[in-house]
PANUVO-259612 format. One line per field, with one value per residue (C-alpha): residue number from 1; chain; residue in three letters; x, y, z. Coordinates in steps of 0.25 Angstrom, whole numbers, plus 5000, padded with zeros to 4 digits. Layout:
# PANUVO-259612
resi: NUM_...
chain: A_...
resn: Ala_...
c1: X_...
c2: Y_...
c3: Z_...
//
This chain:
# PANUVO-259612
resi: 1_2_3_4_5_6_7_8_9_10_11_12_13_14_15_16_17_18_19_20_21_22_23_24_25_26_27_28_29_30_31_32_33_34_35_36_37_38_39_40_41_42_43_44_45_46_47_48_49_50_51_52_53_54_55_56_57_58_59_60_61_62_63_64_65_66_67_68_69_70_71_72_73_74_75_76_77_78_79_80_81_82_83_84_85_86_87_88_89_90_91_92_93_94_95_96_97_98_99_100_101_102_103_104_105_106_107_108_109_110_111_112_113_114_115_116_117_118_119_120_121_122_123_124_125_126_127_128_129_130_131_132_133_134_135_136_137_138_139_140_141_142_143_144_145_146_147_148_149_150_151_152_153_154_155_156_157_158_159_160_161_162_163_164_165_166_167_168_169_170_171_172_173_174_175_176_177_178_179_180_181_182_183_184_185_186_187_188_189_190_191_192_193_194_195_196_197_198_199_200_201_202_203_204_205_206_207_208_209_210_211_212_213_214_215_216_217_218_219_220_221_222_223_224_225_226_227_228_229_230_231_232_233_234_235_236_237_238_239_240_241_242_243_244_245_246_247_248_249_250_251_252_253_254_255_256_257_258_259_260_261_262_263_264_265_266_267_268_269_270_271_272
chain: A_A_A_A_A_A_A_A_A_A_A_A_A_A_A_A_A_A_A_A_A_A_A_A_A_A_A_A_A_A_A_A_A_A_A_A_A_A_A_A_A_A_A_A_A_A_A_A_A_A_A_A_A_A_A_A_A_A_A_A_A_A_A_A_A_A_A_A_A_A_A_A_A_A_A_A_A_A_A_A_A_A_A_A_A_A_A_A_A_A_A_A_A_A_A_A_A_A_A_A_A_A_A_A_A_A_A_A_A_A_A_A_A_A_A_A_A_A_A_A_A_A_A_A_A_A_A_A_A_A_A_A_A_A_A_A_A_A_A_A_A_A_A_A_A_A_A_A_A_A_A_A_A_A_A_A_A_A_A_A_A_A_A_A_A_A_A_A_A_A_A_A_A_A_A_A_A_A_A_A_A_A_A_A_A_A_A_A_A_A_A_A_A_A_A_A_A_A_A_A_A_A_A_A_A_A_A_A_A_A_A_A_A_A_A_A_A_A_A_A_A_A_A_A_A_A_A_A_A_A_A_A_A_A_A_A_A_A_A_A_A_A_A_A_A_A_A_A_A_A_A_A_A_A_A_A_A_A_A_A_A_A_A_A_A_A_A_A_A_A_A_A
resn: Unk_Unk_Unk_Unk_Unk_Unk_Unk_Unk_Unk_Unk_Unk_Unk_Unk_Unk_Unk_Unk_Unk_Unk_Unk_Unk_Unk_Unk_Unk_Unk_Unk_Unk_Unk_Unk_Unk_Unk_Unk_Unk_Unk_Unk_Unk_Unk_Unk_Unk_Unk_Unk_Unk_Unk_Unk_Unk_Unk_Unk_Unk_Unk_Unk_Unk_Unk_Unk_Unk_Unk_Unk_Unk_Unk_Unk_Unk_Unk_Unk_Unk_Unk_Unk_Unk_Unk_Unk_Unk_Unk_Unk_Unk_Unk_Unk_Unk_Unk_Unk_Unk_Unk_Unk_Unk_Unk_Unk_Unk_Unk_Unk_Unk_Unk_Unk_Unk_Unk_Unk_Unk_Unk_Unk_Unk_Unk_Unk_Unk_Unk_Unk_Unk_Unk_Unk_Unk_Unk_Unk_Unk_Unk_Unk_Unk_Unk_Unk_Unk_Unk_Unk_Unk_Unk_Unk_Unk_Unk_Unk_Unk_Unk_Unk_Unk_Unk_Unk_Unk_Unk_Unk_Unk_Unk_Unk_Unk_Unk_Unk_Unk_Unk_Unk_Unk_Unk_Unk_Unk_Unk_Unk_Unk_Unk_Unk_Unk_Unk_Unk_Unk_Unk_Unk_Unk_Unk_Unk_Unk_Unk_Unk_Unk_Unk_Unk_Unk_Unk_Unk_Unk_Unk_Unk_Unk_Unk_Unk_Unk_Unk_Unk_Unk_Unk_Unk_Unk_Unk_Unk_Unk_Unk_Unk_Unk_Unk_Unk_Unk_Unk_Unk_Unk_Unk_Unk_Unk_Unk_Unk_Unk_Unk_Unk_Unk_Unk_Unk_Unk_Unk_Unk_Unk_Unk_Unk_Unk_Unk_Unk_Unk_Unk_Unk_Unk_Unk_Unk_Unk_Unk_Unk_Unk_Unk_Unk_Unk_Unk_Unk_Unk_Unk_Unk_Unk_Unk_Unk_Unk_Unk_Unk_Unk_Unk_Unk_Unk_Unk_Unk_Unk_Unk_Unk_Unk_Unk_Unk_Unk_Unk_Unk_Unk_Unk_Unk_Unk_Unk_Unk_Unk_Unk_Unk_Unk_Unk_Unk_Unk_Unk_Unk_Unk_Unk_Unk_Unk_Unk_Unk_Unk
c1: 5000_5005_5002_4992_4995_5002_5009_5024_5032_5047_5048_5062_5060_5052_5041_5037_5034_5028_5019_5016_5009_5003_4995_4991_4986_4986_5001_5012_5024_5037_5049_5055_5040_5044_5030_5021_5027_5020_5007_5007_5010_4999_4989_4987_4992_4987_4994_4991_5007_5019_5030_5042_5050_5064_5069_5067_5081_5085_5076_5085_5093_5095_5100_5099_5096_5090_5088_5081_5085_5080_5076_5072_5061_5071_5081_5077_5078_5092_5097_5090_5094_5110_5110_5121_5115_5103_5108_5116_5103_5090_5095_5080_5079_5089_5083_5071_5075_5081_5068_5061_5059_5070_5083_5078_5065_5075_5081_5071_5061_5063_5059_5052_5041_5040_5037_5027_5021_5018_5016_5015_5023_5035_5047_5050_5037_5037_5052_5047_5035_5043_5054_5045_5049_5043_5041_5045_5034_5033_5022_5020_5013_5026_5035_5029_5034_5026_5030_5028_5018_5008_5013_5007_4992_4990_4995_5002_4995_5004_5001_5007_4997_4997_5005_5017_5031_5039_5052_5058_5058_5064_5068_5075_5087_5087_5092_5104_5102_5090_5088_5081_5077_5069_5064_5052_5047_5045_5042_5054_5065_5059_5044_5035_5036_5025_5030_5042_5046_5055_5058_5066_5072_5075_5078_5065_5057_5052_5047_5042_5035_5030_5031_5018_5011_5000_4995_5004_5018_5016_5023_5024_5029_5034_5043_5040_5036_5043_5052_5043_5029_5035_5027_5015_5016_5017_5007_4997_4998_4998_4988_4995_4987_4987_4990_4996_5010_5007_4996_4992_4997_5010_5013_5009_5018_5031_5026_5030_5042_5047_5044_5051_5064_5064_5063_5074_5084_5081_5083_5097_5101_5098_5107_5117
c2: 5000_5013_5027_5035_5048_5059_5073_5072_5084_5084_5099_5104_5108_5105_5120_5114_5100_5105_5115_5105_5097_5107_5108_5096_5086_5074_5075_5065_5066_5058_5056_5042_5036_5021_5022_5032_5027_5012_5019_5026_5013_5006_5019_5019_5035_5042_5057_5069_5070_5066_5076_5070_5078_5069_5082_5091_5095_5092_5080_5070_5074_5065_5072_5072_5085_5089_5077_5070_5062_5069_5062_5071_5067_5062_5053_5039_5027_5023_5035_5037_5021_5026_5037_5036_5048_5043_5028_5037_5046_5038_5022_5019_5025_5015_5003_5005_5011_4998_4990_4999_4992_4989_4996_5001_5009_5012_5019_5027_5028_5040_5038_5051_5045_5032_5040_5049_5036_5032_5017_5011_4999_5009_5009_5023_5028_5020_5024_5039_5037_5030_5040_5053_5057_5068_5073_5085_5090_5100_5107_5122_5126_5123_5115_5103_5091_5080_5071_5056_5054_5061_5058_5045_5045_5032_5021_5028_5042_5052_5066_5074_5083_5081_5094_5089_5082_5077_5082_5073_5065_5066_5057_5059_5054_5043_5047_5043_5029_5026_5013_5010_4996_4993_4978_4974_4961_4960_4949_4952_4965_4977_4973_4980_4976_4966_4975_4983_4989_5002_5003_5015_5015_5025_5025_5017_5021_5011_5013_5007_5009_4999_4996_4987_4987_4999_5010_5019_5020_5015_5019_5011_5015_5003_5010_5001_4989_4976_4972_4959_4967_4975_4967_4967_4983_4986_4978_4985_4997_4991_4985_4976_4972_4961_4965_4957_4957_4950_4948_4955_4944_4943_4959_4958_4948_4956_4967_4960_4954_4967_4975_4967_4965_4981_4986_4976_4981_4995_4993_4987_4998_5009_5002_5001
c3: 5000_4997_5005_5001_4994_5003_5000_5004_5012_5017_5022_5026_5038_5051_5048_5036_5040_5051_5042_5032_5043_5049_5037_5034_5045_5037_5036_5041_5046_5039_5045_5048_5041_5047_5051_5042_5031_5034_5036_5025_5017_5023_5022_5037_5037_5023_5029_5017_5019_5024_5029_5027_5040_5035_5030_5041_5050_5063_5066_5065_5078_5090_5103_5119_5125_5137_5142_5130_5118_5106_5094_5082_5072_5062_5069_5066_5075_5071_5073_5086_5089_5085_5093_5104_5112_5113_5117_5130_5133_5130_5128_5127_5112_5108_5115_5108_5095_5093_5092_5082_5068_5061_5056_5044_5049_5063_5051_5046_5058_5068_5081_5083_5071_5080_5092_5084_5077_5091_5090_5101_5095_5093_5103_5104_5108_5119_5122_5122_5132_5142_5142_5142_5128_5121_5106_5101_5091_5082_5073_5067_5080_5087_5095_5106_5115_5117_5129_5127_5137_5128_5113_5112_5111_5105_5094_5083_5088_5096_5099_5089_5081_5065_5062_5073_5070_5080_5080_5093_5102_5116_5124_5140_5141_5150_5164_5171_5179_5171_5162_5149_5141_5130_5123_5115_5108_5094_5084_5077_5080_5075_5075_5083_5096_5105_5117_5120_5133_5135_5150_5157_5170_5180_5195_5200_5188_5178_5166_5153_5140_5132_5115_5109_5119_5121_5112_5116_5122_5137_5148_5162_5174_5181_5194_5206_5200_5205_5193_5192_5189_5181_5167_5174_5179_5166_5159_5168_5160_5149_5139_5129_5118_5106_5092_5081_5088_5100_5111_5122_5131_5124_5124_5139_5141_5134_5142_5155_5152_5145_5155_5166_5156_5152_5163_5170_5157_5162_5176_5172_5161_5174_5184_5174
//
């Protein structure tokens, strides 16, 4: 199946993107397209346009400032995966960068379109709820940050408005003392995940976040609880579900064991 007929724009800069949408709100952003492009093929998305943003300046950048690792709009998962900065400050990115899709789509993907996508099967969006991200957005009314807690809104829908592009993402840079892990189950590496866990460790708080397994990015805080309830503590706010990837039981099932063994891979990487 071939997409249906839509106008094609690459502006030069970030105003005229961001002018071209404004005036049309059946538009579609373009930039890494490892996931519109699919849509398109298959006639789920039918936008009056794409603006292609792969030309605009500046949006490839990866840095840590102020605390936070930012990724702009443009960099795409390898480079994000390569980065040596971000290993130091934010190992989580790269735990979980790891698993998404295969090489040639790591190549082309960026991870600010996977977090914008908002599939609830992604890893980053997950990775971005449980470490109290934001996205930096921007549109011709001006300049916004969007904190994680209220991006996702539900499957494949966040809450960016029609004439927005995300410019960023941030992410804190893990503190001192503090442990991360990551691990999901797939049929084969680089399918869509059954369940994935991210877990972060700091002092006595536990938390995780969870891949696969609700409709949005789910994050349980699991301080307290006795190392042996930790499956069970987190299934309770949880709702697994069935799909054609695995049964509820069985996704209930990862879920307990890859809470107990994430969170255990945490605990180690913060005492080390």
């Amino acid at each position: 199946m071939k997409p249906a007929p839509f106008a094609y724009h690459r502006p030069g800069s970030l105003a005229d993107a961001l002018a071209i949408l404004a005036g049309d709100p059946d538009a579609k952003v373009l930039a890494g397209g490892q996931s519109l492009v699919p849509l398109l093929s298959m006639r789920l998305a039918a936008p009056s346009a794409l603006v292609d943003i792969n030309a605009l300046p500046g949006l490839a950048d990866i840095t840590v400032t102020d605390g936070r690792v930012r990724v702009g709009a443009l960099a795409r998962h390898a480079a994000v995966l390569a980065s040596e900065e971000v290993r130091r400050h934010q190992p989580l990115l790269a735990l979980a960068l790891a698993h998404v899709a295969h090489a040639t789509i790591r190549n082309r993907g960026t991870s600010v379109g996977s977090i914008v996508h908002a599939d609830p099967s992604a890893e980053l969006p997950a990775v971005l709820a449980l470490l109290d991200g934001a996205l930096e957005v921007a549109s011709v009314r001006g300049t916004r940050v969007i904190p994680a807690s209220e991006l996702f809104v539900g499957p494949l829908e966040s809450a960016l408005e029609h004439d927005e592009i995300a410019t960023a993402a941030l992410f804190p840079v893990l503190p001192a003392g503090a442990g991360v892990a990551f691990e999901e189950i797939a049929r084969r590496h680089g399918d869509y995940a059954m369940c994935g866990v991210a877990a972060v460790v700091d002092g006595d708080s536990v938390k995780a976040a969870y891949v696969s397994v609700s409709e949005v990015p789910t994050v349980v805080d699991l301080t307290g609880v006795p190392d042996a309830d930790l499956g069970e503590a987190a299934l309770a706010r949880l709702d697994p579900a069935d799909d054609i990837h695995a049964t509820a039981a069985y996704r209930a099932e990862l879920v307990r064991v890859l809470t107990e063994r994430v969170v255990a891979r945490a605990r180690g990487e913060a005492a080390a």
